[in-house]
N, C-alpha and C positions, 0 to 999 in steps of 0.2 A: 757336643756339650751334653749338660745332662739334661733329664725332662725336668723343664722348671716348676713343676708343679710339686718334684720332689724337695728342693730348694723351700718351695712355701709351707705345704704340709707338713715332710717331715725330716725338718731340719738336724735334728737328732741322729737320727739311724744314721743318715750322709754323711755327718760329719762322724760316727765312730767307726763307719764302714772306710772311709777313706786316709781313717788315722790309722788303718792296718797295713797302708801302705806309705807310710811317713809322713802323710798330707795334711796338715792341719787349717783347715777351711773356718775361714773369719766367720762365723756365725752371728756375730754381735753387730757387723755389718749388714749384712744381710737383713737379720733381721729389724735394725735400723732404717734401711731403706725400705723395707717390707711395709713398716709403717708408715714415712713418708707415703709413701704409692698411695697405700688407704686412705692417708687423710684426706692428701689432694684428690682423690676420684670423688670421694665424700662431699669432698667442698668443691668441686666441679659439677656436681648433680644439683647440689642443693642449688647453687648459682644457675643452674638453668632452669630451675623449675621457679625459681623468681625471675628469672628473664621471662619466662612462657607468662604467670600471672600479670606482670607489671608489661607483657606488651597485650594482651588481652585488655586489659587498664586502660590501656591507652586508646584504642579501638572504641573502645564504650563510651569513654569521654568524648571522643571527637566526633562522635555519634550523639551527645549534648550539648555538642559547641561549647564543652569545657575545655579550658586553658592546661596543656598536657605538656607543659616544657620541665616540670618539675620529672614526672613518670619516664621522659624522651631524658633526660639527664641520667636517670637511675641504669636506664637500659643500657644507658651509652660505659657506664659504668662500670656494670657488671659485665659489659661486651671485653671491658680492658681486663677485668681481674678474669676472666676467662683463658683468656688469650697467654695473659700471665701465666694461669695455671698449666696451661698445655706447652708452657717451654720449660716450665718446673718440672712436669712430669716427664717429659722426654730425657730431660738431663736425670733426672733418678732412672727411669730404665736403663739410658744408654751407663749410667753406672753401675747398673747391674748384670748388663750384659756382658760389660767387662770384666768382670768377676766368674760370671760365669766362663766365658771364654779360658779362664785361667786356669779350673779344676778339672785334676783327671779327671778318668774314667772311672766307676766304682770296680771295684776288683772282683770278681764272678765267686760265689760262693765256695768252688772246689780249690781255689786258690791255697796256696797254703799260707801265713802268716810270717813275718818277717822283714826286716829293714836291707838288706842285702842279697846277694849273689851265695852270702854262705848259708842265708835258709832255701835256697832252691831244691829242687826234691828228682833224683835221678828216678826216671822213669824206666830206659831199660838200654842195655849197647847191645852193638853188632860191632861183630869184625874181632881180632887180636893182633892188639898189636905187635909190631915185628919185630924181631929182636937181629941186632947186626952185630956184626963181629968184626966191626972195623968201628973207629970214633966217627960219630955223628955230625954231621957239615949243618949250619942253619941253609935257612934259602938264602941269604944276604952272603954263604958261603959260596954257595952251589952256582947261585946268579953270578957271579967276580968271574967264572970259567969263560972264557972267550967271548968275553963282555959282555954278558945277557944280560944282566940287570945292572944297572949303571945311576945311581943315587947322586952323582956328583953334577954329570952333566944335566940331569934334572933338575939340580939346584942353581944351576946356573942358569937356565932359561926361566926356571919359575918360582924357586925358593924351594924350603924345606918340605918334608911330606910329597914328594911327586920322584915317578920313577921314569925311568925310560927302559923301554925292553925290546932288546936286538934278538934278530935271527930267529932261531930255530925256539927259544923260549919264548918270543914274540908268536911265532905259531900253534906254539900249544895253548898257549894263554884262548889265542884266536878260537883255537878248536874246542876247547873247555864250553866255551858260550854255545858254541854253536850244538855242539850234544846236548845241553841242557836245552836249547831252545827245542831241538827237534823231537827230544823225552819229552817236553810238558806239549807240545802241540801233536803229535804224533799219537802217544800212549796215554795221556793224561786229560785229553780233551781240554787243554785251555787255547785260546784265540789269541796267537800271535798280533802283537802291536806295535805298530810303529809310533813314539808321540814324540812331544818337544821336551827338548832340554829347559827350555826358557817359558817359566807360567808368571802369573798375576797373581798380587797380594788374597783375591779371592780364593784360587785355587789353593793356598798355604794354609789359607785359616780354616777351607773346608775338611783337611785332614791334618789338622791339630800342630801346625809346624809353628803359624802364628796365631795369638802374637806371641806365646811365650818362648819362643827360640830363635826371633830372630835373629841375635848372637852366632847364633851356628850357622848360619845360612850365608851364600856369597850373593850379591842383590847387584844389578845392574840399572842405570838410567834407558830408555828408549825411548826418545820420543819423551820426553820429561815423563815418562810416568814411571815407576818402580818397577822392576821384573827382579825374579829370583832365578838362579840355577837349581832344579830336584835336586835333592840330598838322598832319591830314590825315585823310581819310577813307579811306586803307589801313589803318590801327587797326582801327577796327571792319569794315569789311570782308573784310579779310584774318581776321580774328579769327570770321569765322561759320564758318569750318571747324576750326576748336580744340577737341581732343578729340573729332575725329569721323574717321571710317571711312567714304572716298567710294568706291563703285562704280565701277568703269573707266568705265563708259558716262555719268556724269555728267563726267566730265573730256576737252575744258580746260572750268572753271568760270570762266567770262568777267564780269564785274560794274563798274561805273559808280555812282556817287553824286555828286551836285552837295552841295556842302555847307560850311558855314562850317568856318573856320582856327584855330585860334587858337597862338600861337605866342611867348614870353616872348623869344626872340632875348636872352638873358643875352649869349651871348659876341660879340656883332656890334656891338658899342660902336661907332658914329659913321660907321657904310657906310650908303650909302642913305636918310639921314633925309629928306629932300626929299621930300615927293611918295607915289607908292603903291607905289614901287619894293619896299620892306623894311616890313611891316608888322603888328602884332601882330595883329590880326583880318581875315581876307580869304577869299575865296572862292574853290573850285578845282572842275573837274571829277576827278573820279579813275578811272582806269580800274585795275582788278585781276585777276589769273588763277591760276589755281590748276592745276596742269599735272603730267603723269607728267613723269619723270625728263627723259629720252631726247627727248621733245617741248617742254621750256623754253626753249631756242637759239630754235628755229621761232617759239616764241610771244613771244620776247622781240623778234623782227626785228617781229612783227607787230602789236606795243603800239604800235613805237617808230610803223612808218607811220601807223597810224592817228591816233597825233598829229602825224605831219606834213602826214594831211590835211585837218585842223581849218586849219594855218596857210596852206596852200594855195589853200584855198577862200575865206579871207576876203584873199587875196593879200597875204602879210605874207613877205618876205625871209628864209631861216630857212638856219641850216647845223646839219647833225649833228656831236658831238664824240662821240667814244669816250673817257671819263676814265681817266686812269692812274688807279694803283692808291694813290698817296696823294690823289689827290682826289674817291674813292669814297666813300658814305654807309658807316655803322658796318656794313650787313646786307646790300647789295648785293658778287655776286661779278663782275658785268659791268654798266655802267652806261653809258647812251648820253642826250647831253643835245641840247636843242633849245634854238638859243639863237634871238633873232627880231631884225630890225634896227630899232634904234632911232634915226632921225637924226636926234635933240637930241644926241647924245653920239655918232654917228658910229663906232658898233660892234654888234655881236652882243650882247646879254644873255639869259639864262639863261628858259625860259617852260614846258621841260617835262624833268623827269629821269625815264626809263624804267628802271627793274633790272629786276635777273634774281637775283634770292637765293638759288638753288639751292633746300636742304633746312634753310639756315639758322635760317628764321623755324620754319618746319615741325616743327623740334625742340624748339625753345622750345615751340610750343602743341601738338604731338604730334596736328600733323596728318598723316593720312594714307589712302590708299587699298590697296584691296582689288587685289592684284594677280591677275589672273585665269589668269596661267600657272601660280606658286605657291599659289595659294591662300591665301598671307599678307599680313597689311599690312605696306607701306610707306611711308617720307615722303614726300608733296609734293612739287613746287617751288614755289616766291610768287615773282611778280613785282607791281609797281607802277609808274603811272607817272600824271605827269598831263597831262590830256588836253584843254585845257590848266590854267594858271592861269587865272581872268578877268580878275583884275585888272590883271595885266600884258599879259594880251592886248589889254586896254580901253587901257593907256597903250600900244602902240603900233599899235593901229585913231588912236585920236587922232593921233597924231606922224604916219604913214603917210599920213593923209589928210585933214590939215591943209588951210585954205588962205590965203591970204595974209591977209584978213578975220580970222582966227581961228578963223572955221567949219568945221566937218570932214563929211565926206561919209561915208556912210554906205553900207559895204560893199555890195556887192548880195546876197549870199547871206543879209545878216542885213534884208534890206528885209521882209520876209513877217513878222519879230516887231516891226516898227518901227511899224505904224497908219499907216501911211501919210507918216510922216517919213524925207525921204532925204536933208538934209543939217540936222546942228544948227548950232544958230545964223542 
């Protein structure tokens, strides 16, 4: 969330800085409750500095053997409208906190400006893409060949959006994860991690999931209490520094998890249903870091490479976008995406988003470290990003290296987890 002091001070800037990214922040609220707050702390002060006189009052009197039931009436009085006040006032914070909980992130000054995907700002490609000289199969083509990818009997065990994947495309998929895990812990100095699929409503709202998305999220009973399935493995990842106080010398805290998705897509009605493009349960690498202030730029350049040389290595077309600031995630303040080429559709799609969240997330779960000039803590930065998806790296390892037959040859870098298979089918 943001620093609420920006909220009191300077309600202005925030809100014209956050309308550059489509968000228009109730101000008239805000500032309505702003003044609530005041008044009641006002007339909470004033109320005890007549309780403090009128019980002193009373002290003196009974020290006269004057008659003090009128003074013991007043106290008992101002004990009730006190009391009063302090449920008043909780109920005006916790209504401000929910507010706050609502609003992005501010969007980082280099951002570019724009309500969409079509103000995003191409940064730079690698690769070219390949030109074939036979008609182009999708993956939802290429998967049909001796049943590797199978949409129906997914739908029949679980509904729509879920895939099943046989054999030898079942393996690749496997070996996809497994190179990216061994490049980011290997070469990239990030800390391999194992966490849960299944977190608590804290861990959601610590990295901005709730409350405003709980629509998209699949939530579970245990034990009567609420649990969610990650929609990503920055949840709990990001969340193993919540409520903790890190040592400078532990930071940047660099971390990676391979891990199931899961993902209710409420609002994405009718994009992508084909194929493994958009899909409620999938798999991703995650890369995460936890970084001083002053060092997040640095470490956000250095997510972004390292997923671009996942896509590199398996030789896959890729360009960087810099997203304007209405097409940023709710908690990200600079966001850089990796889109990868896909020629069934003869474009760029989306395969890895990097942020940079500042002290965003950090505030929500009060993370922070030990600053070792002052001697006090402060917030974090989070960044995220992933490193890549698998699944969509698998549909365009497929599309990329098709071949007229419908068999697809099998990257060289991912040949070492293959057993000795280098082209399926």
């Amino acid at each position: 969330m943001l620093d609420p002091a920006l909220l009191r001070g300077q309600l202005d800037v925030v809100a014209e800085r956050l309308a550059r990214r489509g968000y228009t922040l109730d101000a008239a609220a805000i500032e309505s409750l702003e003044a609530q707050r005041k008044s009641v702390q006002i007339e909470t002060q004033e109320l005890q500095n007549t309780r403090n006189t009128r019980s002193k009052a009373i002290g003196i009197a009974k020290g006269k053997g004057e008659d003090t039931a009128a003074l013991m009436a007043d106290v008992a009085a101002i004990a009730d409208q006190l009391k009063a006040n302090e449920t008043r006032l909780a109920d005006i914070q916790q209504q401000l906190a929910a507010i706050s909980l609502g609003v992005p992130n501010l969007p980082d000054e280099l951002v570019p400006p724009g309500v969409d995907e079509k103000a995003n700002v191409e940064k730079h490609r690698w690769g070219t893409p390949r030109h074939f000289d036979f008609p182009v199969k999708d993956h939802v083509e290429l998967g049909a060949h001796k049943g590797w990818l199978d949409g129906e009997v997914a739908a029949k065990l679980s509904g729509s959006r879920f895939t099943v994947l046989r054999g030898e495309l079942a393996r690749l998929h496997r070996a996809l994860a497994q190179f990216m895990l061994d490049l980011h812990t290997e070469q990239h100095g990030y800390l391999e991690t194992n966490v849960p699929l299944i977190v608590n409503a804290d861990s959601m709202q610590g990295t901005g999931q709730l409350p405003k998305f709980e629509e998209d999220l699949f939530s579970i009973e245990v034990n009567e209490a609420k649990r969610y399935l990650i929609p990503t493995s920055e949840v709990p990842l990001t969340n193993i520094v919540r409520d903790s106080i890190l040592d400078a010398d532990q930071l940047p805290l660099r971390m990676t998890a391979h891990s199931l998705c899961f993902r209710a897509e409420a609002g994405s009605g009718g994009r992508d249903l084909r194929g493994m493009i958009r899909q409620h349960q999938f798999e991703k690498v995650e890369l995460v870091s936890i970084s001083k202030p002053e060092e997040s730029d640095a470490e956000h350049e250095r997510m972004t490479r390292s997923a671009e040389v996942v896509l590199e290595k398996l030789g896959l077309p890729y360009r960087r976008m810099l997203l304007c600031a209405g097409d940023m995630g709710f908690t990200a303040k600079k966001t850089f995406d990796l889109e990868v080429w896909l020629p069934s559709q003869e474009t760029y799609r989306e395969i890895s988003s990097c942020s940079n969240c500042g002290d965003f997330q950090a505030r929500r779960m009060l993370a922070r470290w030990r600053n070792p000039e002052t001697g006090k803590p402060e917030l974090v930065h989070t960044l995220n990003g992933s490193g890549t998806a698998v699944g969509r790296a698998l549909i365009a390892v497929m599309e990329n290296y098709q071949n007229a037959d419908g068999s697809i040859d099998v990257p060289e870098v991912l040949l070492p987890y293959m057993g000795g298979i280098t082209r399926l089918g």
